[in-house]
py3Dmol code that shows the C-alpha trace and the ligand (Angstrom):
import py3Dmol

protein = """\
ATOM      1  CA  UNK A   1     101.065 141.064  50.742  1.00  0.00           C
ATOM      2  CA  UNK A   2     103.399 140.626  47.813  1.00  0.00           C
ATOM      3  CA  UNK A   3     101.020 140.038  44.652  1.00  0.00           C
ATOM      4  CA  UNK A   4     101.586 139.257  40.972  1.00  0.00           C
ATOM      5  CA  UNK A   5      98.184 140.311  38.317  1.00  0.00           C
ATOM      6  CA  UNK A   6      98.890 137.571  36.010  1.00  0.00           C
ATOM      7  CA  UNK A   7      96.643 137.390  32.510  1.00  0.00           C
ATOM      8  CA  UNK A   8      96.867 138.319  29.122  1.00  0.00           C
ATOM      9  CA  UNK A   9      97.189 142.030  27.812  1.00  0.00           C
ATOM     10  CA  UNK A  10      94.015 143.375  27.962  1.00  0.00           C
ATOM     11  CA  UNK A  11      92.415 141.294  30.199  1.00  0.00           C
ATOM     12  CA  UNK A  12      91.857 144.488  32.351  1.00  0.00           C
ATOM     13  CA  UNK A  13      94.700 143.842  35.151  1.00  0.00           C
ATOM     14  CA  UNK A  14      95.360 147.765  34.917  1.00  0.00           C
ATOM     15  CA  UNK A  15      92.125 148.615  36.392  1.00  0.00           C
ATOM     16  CA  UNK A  16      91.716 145.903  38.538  1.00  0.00           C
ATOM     17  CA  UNK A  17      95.045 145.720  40.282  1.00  0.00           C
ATOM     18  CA  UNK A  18      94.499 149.573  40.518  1.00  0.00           C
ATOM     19  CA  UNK A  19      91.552 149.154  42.606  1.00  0.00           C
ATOM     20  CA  UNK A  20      92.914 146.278  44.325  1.00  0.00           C
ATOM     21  CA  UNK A  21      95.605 148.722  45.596  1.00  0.00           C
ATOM     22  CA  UNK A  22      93.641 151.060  46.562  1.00  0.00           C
ATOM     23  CA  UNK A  23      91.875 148.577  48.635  1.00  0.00           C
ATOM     24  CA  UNK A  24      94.613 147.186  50.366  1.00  0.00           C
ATOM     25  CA  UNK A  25      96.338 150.263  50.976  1.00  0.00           C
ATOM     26  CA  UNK A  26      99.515 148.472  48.980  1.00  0.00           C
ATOM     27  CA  UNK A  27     101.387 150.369  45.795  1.00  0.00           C
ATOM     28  CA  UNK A  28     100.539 148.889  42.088  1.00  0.00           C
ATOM     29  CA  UNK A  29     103.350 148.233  40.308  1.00  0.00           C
ATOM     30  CA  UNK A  30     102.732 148.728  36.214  1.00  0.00           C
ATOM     31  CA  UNK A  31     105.759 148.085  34.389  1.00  0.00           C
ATOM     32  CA  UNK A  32     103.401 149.675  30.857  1.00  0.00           C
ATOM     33  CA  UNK A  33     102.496 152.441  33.249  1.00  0.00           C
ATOM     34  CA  UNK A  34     105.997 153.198  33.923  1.00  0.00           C
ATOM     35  CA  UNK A  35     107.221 153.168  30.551  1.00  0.00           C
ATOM     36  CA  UNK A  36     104.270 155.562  28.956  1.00  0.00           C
ATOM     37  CA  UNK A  37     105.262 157.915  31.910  1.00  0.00           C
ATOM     38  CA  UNK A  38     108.307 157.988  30.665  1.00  0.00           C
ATOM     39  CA  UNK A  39     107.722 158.352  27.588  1.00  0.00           C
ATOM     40  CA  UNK A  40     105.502 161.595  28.354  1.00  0.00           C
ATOM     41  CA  UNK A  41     108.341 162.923  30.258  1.00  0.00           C
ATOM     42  CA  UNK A  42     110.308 162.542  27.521  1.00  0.00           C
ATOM     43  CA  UNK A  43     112.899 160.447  29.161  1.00  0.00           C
ATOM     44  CA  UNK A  44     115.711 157.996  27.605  1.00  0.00           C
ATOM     45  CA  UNK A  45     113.765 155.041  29.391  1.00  0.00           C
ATOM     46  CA  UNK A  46     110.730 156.270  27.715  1.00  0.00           C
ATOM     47  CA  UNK A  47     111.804 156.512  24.217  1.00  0.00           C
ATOM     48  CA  UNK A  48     113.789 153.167  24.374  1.00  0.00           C
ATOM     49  CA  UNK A  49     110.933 151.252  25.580  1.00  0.00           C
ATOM     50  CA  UNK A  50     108.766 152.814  22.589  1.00  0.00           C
ATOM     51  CA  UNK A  51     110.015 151.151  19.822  1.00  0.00           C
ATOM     52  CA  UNK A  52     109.184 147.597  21.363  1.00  0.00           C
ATOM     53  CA  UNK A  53     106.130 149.126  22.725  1.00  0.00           C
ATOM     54  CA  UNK A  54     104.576 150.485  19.393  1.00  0.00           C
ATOM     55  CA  UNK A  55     105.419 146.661  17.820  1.00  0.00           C
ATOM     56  CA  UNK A  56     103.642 144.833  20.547  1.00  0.00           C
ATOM     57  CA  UNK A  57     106.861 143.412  21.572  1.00  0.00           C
ATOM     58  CA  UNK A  58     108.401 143.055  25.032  1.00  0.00           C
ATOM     59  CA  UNK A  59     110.829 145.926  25.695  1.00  0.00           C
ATOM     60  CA  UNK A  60     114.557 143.828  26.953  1.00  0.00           C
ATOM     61  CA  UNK A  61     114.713 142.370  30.317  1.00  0.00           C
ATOM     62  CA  UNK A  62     117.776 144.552  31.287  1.00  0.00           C
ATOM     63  CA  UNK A  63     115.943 147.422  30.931  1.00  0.00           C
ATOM     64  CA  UNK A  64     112.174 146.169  32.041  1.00  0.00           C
ATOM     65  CA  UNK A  65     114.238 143.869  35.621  1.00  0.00           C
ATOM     66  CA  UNK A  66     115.942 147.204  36.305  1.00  0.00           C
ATOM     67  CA  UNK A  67     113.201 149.260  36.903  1.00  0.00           C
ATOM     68  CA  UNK A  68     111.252 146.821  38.897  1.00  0.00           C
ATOM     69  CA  UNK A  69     114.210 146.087  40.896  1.00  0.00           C
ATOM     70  CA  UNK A  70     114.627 149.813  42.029  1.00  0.00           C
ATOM     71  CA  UNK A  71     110.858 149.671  43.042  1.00  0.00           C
ATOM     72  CA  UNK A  72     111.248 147.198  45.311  1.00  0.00           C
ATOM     73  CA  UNK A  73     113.800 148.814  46.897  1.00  0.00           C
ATOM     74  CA  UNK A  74     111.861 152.006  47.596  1.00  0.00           C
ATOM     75  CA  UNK A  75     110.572 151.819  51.319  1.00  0.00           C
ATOM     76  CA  UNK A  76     107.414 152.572  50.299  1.00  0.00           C
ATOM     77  CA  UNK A  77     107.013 148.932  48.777  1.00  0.00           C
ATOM     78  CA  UNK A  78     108.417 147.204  51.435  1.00  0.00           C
ATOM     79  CA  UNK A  79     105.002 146.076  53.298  1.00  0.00           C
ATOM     80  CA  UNK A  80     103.801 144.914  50.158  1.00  0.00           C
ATOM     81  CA  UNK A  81     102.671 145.577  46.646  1.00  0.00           C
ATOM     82  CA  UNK A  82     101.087 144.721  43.314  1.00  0.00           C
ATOM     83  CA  UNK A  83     102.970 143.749  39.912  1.00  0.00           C
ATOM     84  CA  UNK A  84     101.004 144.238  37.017  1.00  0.00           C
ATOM     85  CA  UNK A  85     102.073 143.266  33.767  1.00  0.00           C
ATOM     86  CA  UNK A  86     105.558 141.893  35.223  1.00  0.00           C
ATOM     87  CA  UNK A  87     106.644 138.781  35.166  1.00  0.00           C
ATOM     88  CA  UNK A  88     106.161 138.695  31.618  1.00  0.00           C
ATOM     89  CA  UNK A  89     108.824 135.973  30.761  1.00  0.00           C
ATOM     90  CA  UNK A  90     110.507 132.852  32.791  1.00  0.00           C
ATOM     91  CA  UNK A  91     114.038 134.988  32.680  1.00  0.00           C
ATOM     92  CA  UNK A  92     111.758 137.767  34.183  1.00  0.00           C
ATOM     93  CA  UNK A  93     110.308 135.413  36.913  1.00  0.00           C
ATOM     94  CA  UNK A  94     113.424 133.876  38.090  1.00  0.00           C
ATOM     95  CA  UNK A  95     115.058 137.490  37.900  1.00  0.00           C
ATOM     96  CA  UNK A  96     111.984 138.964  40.170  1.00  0.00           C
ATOM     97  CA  UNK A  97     112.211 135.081  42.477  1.00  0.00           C
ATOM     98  CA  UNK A  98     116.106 135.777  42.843  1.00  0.00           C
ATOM     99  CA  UNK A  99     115.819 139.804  43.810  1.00  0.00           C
ATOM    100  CA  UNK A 100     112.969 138.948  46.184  1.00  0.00           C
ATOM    101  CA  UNK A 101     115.056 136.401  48.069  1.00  0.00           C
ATOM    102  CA  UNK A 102     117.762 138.454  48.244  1.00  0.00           C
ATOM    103  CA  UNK A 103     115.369 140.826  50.374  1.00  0.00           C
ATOM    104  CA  UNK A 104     114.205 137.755  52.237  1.00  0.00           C
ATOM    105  CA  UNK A 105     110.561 137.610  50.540  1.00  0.00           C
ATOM    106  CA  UNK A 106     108.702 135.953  48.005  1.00  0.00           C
ATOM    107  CA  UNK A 107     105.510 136.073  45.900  1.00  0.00           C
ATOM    108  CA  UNK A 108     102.531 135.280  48.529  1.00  0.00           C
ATOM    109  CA  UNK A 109      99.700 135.143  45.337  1.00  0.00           C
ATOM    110  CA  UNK A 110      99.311 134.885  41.780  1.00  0.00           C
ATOM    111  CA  UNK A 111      96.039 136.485  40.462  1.00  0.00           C
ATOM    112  CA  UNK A 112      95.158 135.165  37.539  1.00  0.00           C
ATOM    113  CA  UNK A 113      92.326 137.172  35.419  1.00  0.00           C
ATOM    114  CA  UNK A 114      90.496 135.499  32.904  1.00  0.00           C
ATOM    115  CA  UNK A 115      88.611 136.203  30.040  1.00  0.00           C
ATOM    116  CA  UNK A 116      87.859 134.900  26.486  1.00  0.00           C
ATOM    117  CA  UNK A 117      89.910 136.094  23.906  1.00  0.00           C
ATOM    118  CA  UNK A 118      86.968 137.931  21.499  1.00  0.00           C
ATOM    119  CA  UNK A 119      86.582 139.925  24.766  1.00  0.00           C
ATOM    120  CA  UNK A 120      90.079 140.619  25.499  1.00  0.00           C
ATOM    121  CA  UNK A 121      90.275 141.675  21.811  1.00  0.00           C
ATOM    122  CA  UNK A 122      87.040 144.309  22.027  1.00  0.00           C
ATOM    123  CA  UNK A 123      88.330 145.858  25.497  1.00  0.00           C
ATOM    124  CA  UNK A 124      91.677 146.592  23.547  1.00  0.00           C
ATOM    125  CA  UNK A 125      90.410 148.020  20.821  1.00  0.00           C
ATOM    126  CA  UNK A 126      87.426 150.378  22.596  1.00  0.00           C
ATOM    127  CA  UNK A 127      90.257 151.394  25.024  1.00  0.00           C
ATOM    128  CA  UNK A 128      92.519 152.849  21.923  1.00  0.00           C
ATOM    129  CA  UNK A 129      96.266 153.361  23.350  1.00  0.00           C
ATOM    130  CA  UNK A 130      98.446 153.881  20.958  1.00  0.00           C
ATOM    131  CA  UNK A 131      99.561 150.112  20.589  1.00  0.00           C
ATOM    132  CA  UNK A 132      95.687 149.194  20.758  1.00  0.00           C
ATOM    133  CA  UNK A 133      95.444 149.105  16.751  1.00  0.00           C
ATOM    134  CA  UNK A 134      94.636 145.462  15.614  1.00  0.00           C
ATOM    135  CA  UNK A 135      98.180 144.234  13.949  1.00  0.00           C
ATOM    136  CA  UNK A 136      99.704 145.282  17.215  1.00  0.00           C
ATOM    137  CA  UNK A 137      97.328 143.555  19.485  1.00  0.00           C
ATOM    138  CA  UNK A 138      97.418 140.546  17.331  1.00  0.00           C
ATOM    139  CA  UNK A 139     101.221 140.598  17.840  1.00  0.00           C
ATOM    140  CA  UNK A 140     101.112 140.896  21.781  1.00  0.00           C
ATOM    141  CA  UNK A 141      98.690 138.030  22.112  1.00  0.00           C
ATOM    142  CA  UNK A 142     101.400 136.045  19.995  1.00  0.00           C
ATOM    143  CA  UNK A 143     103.788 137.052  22.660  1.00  0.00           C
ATOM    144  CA  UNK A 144     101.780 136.191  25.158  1.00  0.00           C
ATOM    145  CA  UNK A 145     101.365 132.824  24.462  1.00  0.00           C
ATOM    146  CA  UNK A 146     104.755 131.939  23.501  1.00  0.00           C
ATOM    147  CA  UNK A 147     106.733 134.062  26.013  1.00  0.00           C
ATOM    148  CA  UNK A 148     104.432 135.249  28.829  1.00  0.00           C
ATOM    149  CA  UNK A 149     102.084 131.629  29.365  1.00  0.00           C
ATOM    150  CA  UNK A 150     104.880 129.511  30.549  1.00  0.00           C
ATOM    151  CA  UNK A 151     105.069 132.096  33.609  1.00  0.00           C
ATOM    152  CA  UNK A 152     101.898 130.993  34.611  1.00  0.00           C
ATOM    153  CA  UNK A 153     103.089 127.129  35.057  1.00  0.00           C
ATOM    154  CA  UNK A 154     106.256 128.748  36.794  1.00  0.00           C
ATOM    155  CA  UNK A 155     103.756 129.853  39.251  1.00  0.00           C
ATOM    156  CA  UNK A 156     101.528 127.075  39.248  1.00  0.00           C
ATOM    157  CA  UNK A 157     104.321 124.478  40.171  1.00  0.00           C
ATOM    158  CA  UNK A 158     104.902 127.058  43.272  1.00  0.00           C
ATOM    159  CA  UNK A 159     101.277 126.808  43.878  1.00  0.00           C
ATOM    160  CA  UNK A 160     100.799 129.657  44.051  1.00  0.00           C
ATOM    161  CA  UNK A 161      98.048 131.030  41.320  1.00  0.00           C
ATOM    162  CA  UNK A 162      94.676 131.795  41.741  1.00  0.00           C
ATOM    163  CA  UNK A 163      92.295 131.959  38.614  1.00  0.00           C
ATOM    164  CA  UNK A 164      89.833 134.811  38.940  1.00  0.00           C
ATOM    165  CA  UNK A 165      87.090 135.018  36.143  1.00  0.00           C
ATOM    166  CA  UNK A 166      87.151 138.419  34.959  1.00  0.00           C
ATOM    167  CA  UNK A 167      84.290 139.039  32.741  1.00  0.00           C
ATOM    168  CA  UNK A 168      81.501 141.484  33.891  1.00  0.00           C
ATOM    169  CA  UNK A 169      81.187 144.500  35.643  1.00  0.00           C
ATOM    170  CA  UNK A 170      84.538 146.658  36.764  1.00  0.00           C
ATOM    171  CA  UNK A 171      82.708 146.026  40.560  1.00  0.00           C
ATOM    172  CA  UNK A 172      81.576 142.826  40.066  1.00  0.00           C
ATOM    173  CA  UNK A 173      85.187 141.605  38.853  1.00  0.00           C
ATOM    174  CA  UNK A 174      86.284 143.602  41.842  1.00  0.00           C
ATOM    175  CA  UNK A 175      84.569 141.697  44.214  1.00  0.00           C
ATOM    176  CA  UNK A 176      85.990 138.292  42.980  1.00  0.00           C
ATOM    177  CA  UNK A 177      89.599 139.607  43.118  1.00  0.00           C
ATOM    178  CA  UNK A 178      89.329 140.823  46.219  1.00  0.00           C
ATOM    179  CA  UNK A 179      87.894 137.788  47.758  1.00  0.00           C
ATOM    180  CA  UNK A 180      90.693 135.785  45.956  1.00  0.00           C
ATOM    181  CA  UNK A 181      93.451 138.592  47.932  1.00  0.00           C
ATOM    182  CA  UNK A 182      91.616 137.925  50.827  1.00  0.00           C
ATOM    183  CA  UNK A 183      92.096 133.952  50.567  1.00  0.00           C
ATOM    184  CA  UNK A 184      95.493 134.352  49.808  1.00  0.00           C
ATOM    185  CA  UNK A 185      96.324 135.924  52.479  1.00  0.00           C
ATOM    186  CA  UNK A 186      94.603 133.675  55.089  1.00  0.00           C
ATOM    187  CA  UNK A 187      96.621 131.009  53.358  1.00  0.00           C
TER     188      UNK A 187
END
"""
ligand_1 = """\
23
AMP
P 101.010 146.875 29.431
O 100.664 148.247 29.916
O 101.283 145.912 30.558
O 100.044 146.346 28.424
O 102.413 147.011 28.656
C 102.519 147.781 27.479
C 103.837 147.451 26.773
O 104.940 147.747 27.628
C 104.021 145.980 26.408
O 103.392 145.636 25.188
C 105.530 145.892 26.319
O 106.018 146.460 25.115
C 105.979 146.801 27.464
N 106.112 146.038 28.728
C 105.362 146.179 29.859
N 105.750 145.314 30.797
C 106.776 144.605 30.265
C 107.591 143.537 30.729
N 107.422 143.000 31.955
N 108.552 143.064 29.892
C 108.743 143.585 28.675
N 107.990 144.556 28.154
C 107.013 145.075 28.938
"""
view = py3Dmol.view(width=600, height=400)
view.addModel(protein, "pdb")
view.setStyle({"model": 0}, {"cartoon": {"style": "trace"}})
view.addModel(ligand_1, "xyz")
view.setStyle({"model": 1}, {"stick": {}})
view.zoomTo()
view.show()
C-alpha cells in the first residue's frame, strides 16, 4: 500500500506513521527525518536544509522532490510505503503524482490526522526540537495553511483522503489509523 500521513506539523504523524509501518511491515518515509539525519552526519544535504528548517520554512522542492524520488526507487519501497510530512506543496504533489506514474503507481490513501490547533501547539512545544520554539512553530503553521492545505483538496478531488481524529492516547490514535489503512485497502 502506497500511503500519504497528511496533517499539520505536529499533529503527531511522526509517531503514528512510525507505528503504522511497523504494523504493516511497509518503510516510513520522513522527509524531516531525513534531513535531521543529515544534518547529524554532517552532510551538505543536512546543512542546506537547516537554514529553512531552523525558520520554520519549507526547505526548496529541488532539493526536498530529489530525495523522495531516490526513495522510491530503492527496492526496498517498491511493495509499498509511508510518506510523512511529504507532499507538503501542490508543486510537491504533482511532482510525487508524475514520478509515481512514471513507475506505474499511484497514491492508494491519504491519512489525514486531526487535531485542534491549542493541542497541536502544546505537543510541539513539550516535544522541544530545535525548531519547536514558539516564533518558529507559529511560522510553520503559517506555512501550513497557505502552502501545505491546498494539498489536502488535491487529494480530496482524487478521493482519496481519509480524516482520522487524532487526539488521545498514542494506542488509541493507533487503533483509528490503522482501521482507516485497513479500509483503504479493502477499497
Ligand atoms: P517535519 O519533521 O515533517 O516537521 O519537518 C521538519 C522541517 O523539515 C520542516 O519544517 C521543513 O523545514 C523541512 N521539511 C520536511 N519535509 C519537507 C517538505 N516536504 N518540503 C519542504 N520542507 C520540508
Amino acid at each position: 500500500m502506497n500511503l500519504i500521513f497528511f496533517g499539520a506539523p505536529g499533529v503527531g504523524k511522526g509517531t503514528q506513521a512510525e507505528k503504522l509501518a511497523a504494523r504493516l511491515g511497509i518503510p516510513h518515509i520522513s522527509t524531516g527525518a531525513i534531513f535531521r539525519a543529515a544534518l547529524q552526519q554532517g552532510k551538505e544535504l543536512g546543512l542546506r536544509a537547516r537554514e529553512y528548517m531552523d525558520r520554520g520554512a519549507l526547505v526548496p522542492d529541488e532539493l526536498t522532490t530529489a530525495i523522495v524520488v531516490e526513495a522510491l526507487q530503492e527496492p526496498e519501497n517498491a511493495n509499498g510505503f509511508i510518506l510523512d510530512g511529504y507532499p507538503r506543496n501542490l508543486s510537491q504533489a504533482e511532482d510525487l503524482e508524475r514520478a509515481l506514474a512514471e513507475q506505474g503507481r499511484g497514491i492508494d490513501s491519504v491519512l489525514y490526522l486531526t487535531a485542534p490547533q491549542h493541542e497541536i501547539v502544546e505537543r510541539m512545544l513539550a516535544r522541544g526540537r530545535n525548531d519547536d520554539t514558539e516564533d518558529v512553530i507559529n511560522h510553520r503553521l503559517e506555512v501550513y495553511r497557505q502552502e501545505t492545505e491546498p494539498v489536502l483538496k488535491f487529494y480530496q478531488d482524487r478521493e482519496l483522503v481519509r480524516e482520522v481524529y487524532g487526539v488521545g492516547g498514542i494506542d488509541e490514535v493507533h487503533d483509528r489509523v490503522f482501521d482507516a489503512a485497513k479500509v483503504a485497502a479493502e477499497s
